[in-house]
TORKOL-4160 file (C-alpha; in steps of 0.2 Angstrom, whole numbers, padded with zeros to 4 digits, m for minus):
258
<pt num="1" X="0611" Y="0682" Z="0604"/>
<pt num="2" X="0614" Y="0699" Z="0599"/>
<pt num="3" X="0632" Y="0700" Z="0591"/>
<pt num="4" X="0632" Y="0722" Z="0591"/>
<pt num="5" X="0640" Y="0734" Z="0578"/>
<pt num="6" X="0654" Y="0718" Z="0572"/>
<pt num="7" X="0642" Y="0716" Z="0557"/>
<pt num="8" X="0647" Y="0732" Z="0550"/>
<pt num="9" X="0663" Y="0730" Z="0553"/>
<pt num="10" X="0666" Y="0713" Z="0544"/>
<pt num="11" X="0657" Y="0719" Z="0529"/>
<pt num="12" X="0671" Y="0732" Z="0526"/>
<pt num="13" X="0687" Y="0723" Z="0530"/>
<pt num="14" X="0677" Y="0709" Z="0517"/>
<pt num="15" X="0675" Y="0724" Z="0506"/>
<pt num="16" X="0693" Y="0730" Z="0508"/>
<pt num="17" X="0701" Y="0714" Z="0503"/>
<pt num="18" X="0691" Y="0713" Z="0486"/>
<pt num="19" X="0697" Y="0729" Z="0482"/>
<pt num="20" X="0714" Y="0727" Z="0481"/>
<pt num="21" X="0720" Y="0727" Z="0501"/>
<pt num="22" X="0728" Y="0714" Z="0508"/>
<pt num="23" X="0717" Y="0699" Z="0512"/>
<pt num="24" X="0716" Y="0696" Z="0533"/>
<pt num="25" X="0730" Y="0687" Z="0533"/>
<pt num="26" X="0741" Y="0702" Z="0533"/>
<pt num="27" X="0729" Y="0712" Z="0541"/>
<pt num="28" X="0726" Y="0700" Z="0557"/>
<pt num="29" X="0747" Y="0692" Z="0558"/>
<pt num="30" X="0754" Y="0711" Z="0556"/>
<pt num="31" X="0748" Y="0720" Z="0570"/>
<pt num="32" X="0753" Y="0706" Z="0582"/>
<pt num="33" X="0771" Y="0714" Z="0584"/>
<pt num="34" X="0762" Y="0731" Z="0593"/>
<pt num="35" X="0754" Y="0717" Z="0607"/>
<pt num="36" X="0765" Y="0711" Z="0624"/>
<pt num="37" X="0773" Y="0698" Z="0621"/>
<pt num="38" X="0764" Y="0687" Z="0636"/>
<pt num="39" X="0762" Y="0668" Z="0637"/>
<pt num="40" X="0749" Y="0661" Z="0630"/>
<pt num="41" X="0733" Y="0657" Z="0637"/>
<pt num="42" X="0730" Y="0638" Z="0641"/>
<pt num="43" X="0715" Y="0632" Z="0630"/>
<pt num="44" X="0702" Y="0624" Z="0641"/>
<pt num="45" X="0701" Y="0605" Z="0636"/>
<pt num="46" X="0686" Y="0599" Z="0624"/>
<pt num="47" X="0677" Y="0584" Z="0625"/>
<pt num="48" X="0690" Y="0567" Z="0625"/>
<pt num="49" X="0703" Y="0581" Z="0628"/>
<pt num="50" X="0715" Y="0576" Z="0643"/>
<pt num="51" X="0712" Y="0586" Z="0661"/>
<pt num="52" X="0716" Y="0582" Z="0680"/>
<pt num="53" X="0704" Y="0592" Z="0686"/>
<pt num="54" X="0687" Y="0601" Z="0680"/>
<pt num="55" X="0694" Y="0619" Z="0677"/>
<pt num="56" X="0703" Y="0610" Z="0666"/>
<pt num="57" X="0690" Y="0607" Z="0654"/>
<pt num="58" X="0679" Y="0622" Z="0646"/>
<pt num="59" X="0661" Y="0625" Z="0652"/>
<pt num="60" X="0653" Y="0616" Z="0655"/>
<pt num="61" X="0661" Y="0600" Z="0653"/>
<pt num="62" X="0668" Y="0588" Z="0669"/>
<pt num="63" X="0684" Y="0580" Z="0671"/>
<pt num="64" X="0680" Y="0563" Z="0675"/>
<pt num="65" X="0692" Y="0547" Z="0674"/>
<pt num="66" X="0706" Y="0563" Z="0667"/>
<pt num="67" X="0693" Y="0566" Z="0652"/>
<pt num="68" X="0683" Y="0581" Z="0648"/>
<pt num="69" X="0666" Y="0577" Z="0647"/>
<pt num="70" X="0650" Y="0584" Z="0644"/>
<pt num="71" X="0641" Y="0580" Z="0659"/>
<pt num="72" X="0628" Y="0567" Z="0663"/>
<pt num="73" X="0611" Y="0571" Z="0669"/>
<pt num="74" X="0596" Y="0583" Z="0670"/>
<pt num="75" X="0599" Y="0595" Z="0683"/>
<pt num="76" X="0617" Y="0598" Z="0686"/>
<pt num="77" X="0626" Y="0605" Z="0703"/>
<pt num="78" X="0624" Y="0621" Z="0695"/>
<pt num="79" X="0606" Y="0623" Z="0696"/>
<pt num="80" X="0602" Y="0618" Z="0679"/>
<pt num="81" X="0611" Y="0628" Z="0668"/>
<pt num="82" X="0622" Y="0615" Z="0659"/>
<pt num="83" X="0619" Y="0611" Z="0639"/>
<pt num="84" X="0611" Y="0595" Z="0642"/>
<pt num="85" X="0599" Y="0602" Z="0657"/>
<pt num="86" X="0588" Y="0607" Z="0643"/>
<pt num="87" X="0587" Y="0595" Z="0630"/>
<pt num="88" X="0590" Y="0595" Z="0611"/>
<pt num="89" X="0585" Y="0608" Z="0600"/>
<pt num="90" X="0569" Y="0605" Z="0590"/>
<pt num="91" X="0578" Y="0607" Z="0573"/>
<pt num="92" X="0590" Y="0592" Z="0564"/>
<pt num="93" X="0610" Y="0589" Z="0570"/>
<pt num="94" X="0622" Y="0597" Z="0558"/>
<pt num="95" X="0629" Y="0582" Z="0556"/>
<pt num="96" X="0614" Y="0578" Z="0545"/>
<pt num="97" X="0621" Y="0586" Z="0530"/>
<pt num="98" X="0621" Y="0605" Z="0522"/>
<pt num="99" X="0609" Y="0614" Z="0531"/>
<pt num="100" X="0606" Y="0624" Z="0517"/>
<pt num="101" X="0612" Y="0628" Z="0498"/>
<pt num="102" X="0625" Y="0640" Z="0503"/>
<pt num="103" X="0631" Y="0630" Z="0517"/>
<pt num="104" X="0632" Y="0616" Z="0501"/>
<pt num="105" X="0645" Y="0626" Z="0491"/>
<pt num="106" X="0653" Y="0633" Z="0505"/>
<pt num="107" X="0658" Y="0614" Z="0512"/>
<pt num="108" X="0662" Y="0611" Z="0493"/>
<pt num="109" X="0675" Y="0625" Z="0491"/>
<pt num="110" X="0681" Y="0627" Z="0509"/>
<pt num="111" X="0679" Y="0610" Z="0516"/>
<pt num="112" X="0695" Y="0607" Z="0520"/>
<pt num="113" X="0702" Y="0621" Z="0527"/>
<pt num="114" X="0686" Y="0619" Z="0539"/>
<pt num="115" X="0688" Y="0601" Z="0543"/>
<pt num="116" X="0706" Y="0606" Z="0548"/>
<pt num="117" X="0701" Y="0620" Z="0558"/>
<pt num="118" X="0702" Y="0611" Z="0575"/>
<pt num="119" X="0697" Y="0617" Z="0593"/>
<pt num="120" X="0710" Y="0631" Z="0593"/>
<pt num="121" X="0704" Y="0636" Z="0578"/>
<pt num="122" X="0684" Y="0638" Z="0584"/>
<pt num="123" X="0692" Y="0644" Z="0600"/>
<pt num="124" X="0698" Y="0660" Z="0589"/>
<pt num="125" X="0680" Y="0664" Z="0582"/>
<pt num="126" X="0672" Y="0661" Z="0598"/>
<pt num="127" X="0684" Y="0674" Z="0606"/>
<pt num="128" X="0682" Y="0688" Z="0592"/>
<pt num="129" X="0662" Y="0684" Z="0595"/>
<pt num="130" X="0662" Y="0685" Z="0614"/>
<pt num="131" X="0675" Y="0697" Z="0617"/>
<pt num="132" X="0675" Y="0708" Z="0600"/>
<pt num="133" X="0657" Y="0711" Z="0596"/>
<pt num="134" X="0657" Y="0731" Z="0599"/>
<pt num="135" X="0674" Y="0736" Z="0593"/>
<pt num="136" X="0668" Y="0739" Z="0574"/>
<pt num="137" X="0668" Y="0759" Z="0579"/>
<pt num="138" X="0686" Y="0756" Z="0580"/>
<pt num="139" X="0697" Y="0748" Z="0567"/>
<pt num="140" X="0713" Y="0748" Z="0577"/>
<pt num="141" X="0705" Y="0743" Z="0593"/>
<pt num="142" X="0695" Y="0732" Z="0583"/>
<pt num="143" X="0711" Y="0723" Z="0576"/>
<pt num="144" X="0721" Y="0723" Z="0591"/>
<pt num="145" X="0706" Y="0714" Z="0600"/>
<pt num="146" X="0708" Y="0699" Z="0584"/>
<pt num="147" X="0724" Y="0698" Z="0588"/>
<pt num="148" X="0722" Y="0696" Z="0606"/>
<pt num="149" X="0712" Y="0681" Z="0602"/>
<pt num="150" X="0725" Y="0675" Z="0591"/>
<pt num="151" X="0739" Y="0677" Z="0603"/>
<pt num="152" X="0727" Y="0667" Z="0616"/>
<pt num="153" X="0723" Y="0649" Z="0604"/>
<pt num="154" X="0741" Y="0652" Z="0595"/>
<pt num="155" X="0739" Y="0635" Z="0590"/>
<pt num="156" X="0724" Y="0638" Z="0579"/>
<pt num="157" X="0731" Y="0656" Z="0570"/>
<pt num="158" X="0736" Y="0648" Z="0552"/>
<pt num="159" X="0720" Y="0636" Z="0552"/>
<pt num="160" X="0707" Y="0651" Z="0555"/>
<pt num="161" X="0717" Y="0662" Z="0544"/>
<pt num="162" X="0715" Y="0645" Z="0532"/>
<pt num="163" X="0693" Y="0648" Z="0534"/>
<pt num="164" X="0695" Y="0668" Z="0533"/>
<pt num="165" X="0705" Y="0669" Z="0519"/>
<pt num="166" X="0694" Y="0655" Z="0508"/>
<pt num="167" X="0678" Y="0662" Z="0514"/>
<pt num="168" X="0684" Y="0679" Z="0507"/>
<pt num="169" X="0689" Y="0673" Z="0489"/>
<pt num="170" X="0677" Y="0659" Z="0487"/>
<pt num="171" X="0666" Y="0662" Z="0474"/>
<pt num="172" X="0647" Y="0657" Z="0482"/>
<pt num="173" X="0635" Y="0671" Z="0478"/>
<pt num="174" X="0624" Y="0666" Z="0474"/>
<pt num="175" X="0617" Y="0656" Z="0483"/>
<pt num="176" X="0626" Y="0666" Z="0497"/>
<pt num="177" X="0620" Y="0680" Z="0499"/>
<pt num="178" X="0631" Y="0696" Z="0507"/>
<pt num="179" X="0636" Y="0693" Z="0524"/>
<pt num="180" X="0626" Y="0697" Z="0538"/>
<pt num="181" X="0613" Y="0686" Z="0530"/>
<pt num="182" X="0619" Y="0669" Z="0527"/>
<pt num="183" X="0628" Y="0669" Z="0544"/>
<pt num="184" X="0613" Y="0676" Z="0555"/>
<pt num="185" X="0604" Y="0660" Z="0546"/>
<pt num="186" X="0615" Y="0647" Z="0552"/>
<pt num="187" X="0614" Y="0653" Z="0569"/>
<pt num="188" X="0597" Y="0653" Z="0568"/>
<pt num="189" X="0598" Y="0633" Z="0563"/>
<pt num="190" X="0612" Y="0629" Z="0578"/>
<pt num="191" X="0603" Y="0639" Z="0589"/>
<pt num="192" X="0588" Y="0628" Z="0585"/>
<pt num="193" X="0597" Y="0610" Z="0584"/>
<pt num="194" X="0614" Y="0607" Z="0589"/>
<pt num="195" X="0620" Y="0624" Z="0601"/>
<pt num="196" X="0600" Y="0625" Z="0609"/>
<pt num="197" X="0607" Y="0619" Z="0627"/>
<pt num="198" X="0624" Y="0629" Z="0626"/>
<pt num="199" X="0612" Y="0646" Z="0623"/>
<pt num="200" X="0601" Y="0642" Z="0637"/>
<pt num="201" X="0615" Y="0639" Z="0647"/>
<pt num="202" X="0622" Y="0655" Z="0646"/>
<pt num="203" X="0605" Y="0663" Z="0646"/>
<pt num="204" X="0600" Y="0653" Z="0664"/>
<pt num="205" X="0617" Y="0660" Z="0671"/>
<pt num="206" X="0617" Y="0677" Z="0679"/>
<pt num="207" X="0633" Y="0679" Z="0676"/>
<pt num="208" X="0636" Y="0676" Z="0658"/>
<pt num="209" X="0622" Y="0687" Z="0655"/>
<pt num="210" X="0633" Y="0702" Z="0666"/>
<pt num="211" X="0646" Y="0697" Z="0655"/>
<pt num="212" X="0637" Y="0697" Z="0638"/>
<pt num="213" X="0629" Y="0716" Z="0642"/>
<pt num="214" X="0648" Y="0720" Z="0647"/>
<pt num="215" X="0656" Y="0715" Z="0632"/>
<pt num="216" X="0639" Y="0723" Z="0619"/>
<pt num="217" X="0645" Y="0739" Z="0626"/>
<pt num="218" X="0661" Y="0741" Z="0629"/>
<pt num="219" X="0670" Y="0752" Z="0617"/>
<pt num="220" X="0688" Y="0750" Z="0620"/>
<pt num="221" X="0700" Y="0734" Z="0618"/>
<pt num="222" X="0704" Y="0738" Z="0636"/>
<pt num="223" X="0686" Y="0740" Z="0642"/>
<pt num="224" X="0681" Y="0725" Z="0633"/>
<pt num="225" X="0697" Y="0711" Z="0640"/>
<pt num="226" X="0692" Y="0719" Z="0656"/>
<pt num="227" X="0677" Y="0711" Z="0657"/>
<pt num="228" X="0681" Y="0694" Z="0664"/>
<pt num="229" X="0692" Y="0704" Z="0677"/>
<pt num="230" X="0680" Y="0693" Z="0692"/>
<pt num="231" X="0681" Y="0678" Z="0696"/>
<pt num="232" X="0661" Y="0678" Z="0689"/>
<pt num="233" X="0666" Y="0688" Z="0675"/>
<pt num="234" X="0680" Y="0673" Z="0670"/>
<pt num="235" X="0664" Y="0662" Z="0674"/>
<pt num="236" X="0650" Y="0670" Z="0662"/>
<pt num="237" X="0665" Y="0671" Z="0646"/>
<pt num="238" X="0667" Y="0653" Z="0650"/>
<pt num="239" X="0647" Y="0652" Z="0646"/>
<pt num="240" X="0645" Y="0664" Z="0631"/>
<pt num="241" X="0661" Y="0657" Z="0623"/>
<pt num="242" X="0657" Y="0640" Z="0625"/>
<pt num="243" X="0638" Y="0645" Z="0614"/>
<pt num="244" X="0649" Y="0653" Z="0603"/>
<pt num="245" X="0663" Y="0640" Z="0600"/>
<pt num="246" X="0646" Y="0627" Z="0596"/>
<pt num="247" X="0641" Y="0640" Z="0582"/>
<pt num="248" X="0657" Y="0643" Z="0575"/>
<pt num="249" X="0658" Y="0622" Z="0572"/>
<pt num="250" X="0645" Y="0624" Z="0559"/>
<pt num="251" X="0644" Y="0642" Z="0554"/>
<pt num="252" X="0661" Y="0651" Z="0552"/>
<pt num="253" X="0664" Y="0650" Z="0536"/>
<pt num="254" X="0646" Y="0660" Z="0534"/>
<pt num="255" X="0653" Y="0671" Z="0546"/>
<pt num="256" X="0668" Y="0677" Z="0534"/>
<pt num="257" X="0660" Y="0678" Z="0516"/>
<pt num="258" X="0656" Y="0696" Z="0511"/>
C-alpha cells in the first residue's frame, strides 16, 4: 500500500536529529501543549484483550465469551473480507527469526525497547501511517497530526518514543541502508507472510479503500482527522489501521532509522 509523501518527510526530521536538533522526543511531546485537551480515545481491545461486545474489539476481531478474537472460519458475515478469509501469506512467520541482516542488528540493539512496545505502542505507528501519510508538505500540520496519535494511544507515548529515539541513534548501516529502503522491505516480507490477510481485507472492503484515497490526499491535519467523520469512514480506518498495526509488529523500528 502506498504510504505518499511521509517518506520524505521522515528522512528530514531523521536528518534533523543527527545534526544537532533535538531527537523526536522533544519534537513529538512539545507540541502536545498547542492540541485540546480532550479525552483520550479508547484503544480497541487486541486479541485476549477483555471486551462485552464486538466494537469493543479492533477490526476484525470478535468478542466472544468477553475476548477479542480473531474470527473463525472462511467466509465471514462480512462477505469475506476478514484476515483469515484469505489464507496465510506465502512467505515465512516473523516469528521464524530475523527476516533479514538489518532486521538482525536492529533486534540486537533495539530489542528491548521493541519488545516493550506493546499494543498502544503499535497503535501510534498505525495511526501516523493511516492518518499521517500526506502531511510531509507541512511540518506543523505534520507534527500536530503525530501528536494527535499520541494523544489517542497515551498509554503507549513513552514506549514508541523508546523505538524512535533508538532507531535514530542506533548505529546499523550498514547493513541498513537509508530509510525508505529497509522499511519498504519488510513491508514487502509481512505483506507477504504474517499481514497477507489483514491487506486483503482492507483492499476487499469498499470502504477502507474510500478511506485510504481520503487520507493519500488530504493536505491538512483537519482534512486528514476528517476522514473517518461516516460511520464508513470510522469503518475503513478500522481496516487500514488494523494492516498497519500488523506491519508496525515487525517493522517499526525500520520505519525510524535514517
Amino acid at each position: 500500500m502506498d504510504r505518499g509523501g511521509k517518506r520524505l518527510s521522515r528522512t528530514r526530521w531523521a536528518f534533523l536529529s543527527l545534526v544537532g536538533a533535538p531527537l523526536l522526543l522533544a519534537w513529538l511531546s512539545g507540541a502536545a501543549g498547542c492540541t485540546e485537551e480532550d479525552p483520550p480515545e479508547p484503544r480497541p481491545g487486541f486479541p485476549g484483550d477483555s471486551c462485552t461486545k464486538t466494537d469493543d474489539c479492533a477490526v476484525p476481531l470478535r468478542c466472544i465469551d468477553n475476548v477479542c478474537v480473531v474470527p473463525g472460519g472462511s467466509g465471514g458475515s462480512d462477505g469475506g473480507t476478514e484476515p483469515d478469509a484469505f489464507g496465510p501469506g506465502p512467505g515465512p512467520s516473523a516469528d521464524a527469526g530475523p527476516w533479514s541482516q538489518c532486521d538482525e542488528c536492529l533486534e540486537g540493539t533495539c530489542g528491548q525497547a521493541e519488545k516493550a512496545c506493546g499494543p498502544d505502542c503499535r497503535s501510534i505507528e498505525a495511526c501516523i501511517e493511516t492518518v499521517c501519510v500526506n502531511l510531509s508538505d507541512s511540518p506543523q500540520d505534520e507534527s500536530a497530526c503525530f501528536v494527535y496519535c499520541q494523544d489517542r494511544f497515551p498509554a503507549g507515548k513513552d514506549q514508541h518514543l523508546a523505538v524512535v529515539n533508538c532507531a535514530l541513534e542506533v548505529m546499523c548501516s550498514p547493513p541498513c541502508t537509508f530509510y525508505p529502503q529497509d522499511y519498504d522491505l519488510c513491508r514487502t516480507f509481512m505483506n507477504n507472510g504474517d499481514c497477507t490477510g489483514f491487506q486483503k481485507a482492507c483492499e476487499a472492503d469498499a470502504r477502507c479503500g474510500v478511506y485510504r484515497d481520503c487520507v493519500k490526499f488530504c493536505t491538512s491535519i483537519g482534512d486528514c482527522t476528517a476522514c473517518d467523520d461516516s460511520a464508513d469512514g470510522t469503518e475503513g480506518r478500522k481496516l487500514l489501521e488494523a494492516y498497519e498495526q500488523c506491519v508496525a509488529s515487525e517493522c517499526m523500528t525500520e520505519s525510524w532509522i535514517p
